[in-house]
C-alpha positions as CSV (number, residue, x, y, z in Angstrom):
1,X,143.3,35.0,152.1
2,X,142.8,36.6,148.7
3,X,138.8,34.8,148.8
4,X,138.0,37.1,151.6
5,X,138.2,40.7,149.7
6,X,136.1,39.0,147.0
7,X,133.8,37.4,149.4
8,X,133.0,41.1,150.7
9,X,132.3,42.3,147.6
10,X,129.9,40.0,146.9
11,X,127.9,40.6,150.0
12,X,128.0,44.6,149.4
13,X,126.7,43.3,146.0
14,X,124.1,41.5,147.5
15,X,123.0,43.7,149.8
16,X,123.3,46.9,147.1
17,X,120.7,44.3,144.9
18,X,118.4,43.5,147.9
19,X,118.3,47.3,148.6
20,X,117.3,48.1,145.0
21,X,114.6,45.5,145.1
22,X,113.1,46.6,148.2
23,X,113.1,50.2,146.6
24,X,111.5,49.3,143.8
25,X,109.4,47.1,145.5
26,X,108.1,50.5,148.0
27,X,107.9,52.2,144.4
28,X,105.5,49.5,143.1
29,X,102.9,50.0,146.1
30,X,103.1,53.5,145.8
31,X,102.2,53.5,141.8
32,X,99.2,50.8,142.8
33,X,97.5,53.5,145.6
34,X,98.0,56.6,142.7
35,X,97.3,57.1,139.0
36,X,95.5,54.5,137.0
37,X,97.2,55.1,134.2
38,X,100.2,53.8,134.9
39,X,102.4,50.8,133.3
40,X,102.7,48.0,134.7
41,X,105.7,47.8,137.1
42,X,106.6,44.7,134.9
43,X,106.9,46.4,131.9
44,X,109.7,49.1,133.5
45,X,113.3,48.1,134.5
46,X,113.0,48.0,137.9
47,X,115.2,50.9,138.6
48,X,113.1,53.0,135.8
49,X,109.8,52.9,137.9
50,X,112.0,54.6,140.8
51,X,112.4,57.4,138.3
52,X,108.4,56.6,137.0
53,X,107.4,57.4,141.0
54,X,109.7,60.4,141.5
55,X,108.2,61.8,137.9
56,X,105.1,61.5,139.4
57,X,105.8,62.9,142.3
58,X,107.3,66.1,140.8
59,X,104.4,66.5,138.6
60,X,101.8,66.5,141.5
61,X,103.3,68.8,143.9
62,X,103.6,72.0,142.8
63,X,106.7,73.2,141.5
64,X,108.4,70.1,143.5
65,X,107.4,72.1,146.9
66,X,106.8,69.9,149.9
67,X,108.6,67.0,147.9
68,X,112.1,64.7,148.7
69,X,111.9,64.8,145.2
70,X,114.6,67.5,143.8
71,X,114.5,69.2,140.7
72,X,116.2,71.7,138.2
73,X,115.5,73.9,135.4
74,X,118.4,71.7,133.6
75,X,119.0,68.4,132.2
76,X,118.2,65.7,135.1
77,X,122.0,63.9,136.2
78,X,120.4,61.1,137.6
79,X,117.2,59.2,139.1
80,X,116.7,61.6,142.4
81,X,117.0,64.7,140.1
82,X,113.7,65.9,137.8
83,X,114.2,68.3,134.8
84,X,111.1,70.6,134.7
85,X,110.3,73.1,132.0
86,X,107.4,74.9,132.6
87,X,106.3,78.8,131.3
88,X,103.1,81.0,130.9
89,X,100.5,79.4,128.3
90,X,103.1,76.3,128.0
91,X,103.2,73.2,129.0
92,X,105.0,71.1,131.5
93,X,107.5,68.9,131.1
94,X,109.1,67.0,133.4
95,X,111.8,64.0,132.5
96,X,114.3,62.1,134.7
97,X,116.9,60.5,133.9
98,X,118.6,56.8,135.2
99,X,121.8,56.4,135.5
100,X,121.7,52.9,135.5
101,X,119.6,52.3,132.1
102,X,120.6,55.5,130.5
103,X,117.0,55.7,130.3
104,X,115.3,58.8,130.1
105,X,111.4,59.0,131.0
106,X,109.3,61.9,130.8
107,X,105.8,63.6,131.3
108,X,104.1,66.3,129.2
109,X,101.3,68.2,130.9
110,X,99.3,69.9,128.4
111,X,96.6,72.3,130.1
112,X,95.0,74.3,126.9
113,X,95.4,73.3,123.2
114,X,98.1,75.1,120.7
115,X,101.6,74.8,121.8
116,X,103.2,71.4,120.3
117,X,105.3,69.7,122.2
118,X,106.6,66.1,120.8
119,X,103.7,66.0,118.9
120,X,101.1,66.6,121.1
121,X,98.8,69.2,121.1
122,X,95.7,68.4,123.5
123,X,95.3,69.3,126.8
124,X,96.3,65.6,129.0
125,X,99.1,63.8,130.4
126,X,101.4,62.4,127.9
127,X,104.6,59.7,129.3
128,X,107.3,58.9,126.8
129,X,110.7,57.2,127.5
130,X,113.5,56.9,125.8
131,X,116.3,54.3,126.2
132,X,119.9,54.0,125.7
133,X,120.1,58.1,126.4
134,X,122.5,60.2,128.4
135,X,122.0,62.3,131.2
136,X,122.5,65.3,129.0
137,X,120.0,64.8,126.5
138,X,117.4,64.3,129.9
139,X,116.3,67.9,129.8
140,X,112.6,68.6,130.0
141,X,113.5,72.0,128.2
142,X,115.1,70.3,125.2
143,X,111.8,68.0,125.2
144,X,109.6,71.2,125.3
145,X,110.9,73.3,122.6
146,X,110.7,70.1,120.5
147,X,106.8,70.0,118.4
148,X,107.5,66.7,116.6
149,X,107.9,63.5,117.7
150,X,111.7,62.6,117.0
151,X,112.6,59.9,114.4
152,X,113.5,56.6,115.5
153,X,110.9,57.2,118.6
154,X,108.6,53.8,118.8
155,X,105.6,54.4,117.3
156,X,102.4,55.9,120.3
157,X,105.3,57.6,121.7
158,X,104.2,59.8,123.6
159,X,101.3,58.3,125.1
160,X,98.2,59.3,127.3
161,X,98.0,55.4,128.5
162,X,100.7,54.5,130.6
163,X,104.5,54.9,130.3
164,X,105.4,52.7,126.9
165,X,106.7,49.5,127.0
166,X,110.5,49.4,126.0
């Protein structure tokens, strides 16, 4: 009798796995029909390119508007949440955090030189990500007021080519 509890467990396991996978999966087809400049879904944990997609999302519909995607002016508490920092003459940053990886992956939208933010200064999209992070230090307002890259970051962190490899 006691293998029975167990034996449910394991098939919520399962099923919680095969769920993931088909997520992830759904996220992959969507990166392939948008941006180019992408990283290969290989190169993410696979529960990082959910946060990759709803990044991506967030940062082509204005303000979030018209999106499932939901975001906040704070730090991001988990993969369904985006941080955004955004102000006149500055640019946008939006990172989101998973809860799974303690991964934190962000996008800087620079639209006119002069304002540095993590070492970038001209106008593109930049993608960083940083592992083994909390969900507190996931705030795209934190990453904005920041002008140099932080030490320990990998070097070509940010970049303009694709979310880095980890």
């Amino acid at each position: 009798m006691a293998e029975r509890p167990v034996g449910r467990h394991v098939a919520r396991a399962v099923l919680a796995l095969s769920g993931l996978a088909m997520l992830a999966s759904a996220c992959g087809v969507a990166n392939e029909l948008g941006s180019g400049v992408e990283a290969p879904l290989g190169a993410l944990k696979a529960s990082d390119s959910v946060v990759e997609t709803n990044l991506q999302t967030a940062a082509t519909v204005t303000d979030g508007l018209g999106s499932s995607v939901a975001t906040t002016s704070g730090p991001s508490t988990s993969y369904r949440v985006v941080s955004v920092s955004s102000g006149s003459g500055r640019p946008t940053v939006f990172a989101g955090f998973n809860q799974l990886s303690n991964d934190c992956l962000g996008i800087i939208q620079i639209a006119s030189p002069g304002v540095e933010v993590l070492g970038e200064t001209q106008p593109g999209s930049y993608d960083f990500w940083v592992t083994g992070t909390t969900s507190s230090e996931c705030d795209a307002a934190t990453f904005a007021a920041t002008t140099a890259v932080p030490a320990g970051w990998p070097a070509g962190d940010p970049t303009s080519s694709g979310f880095p490899l980890g």
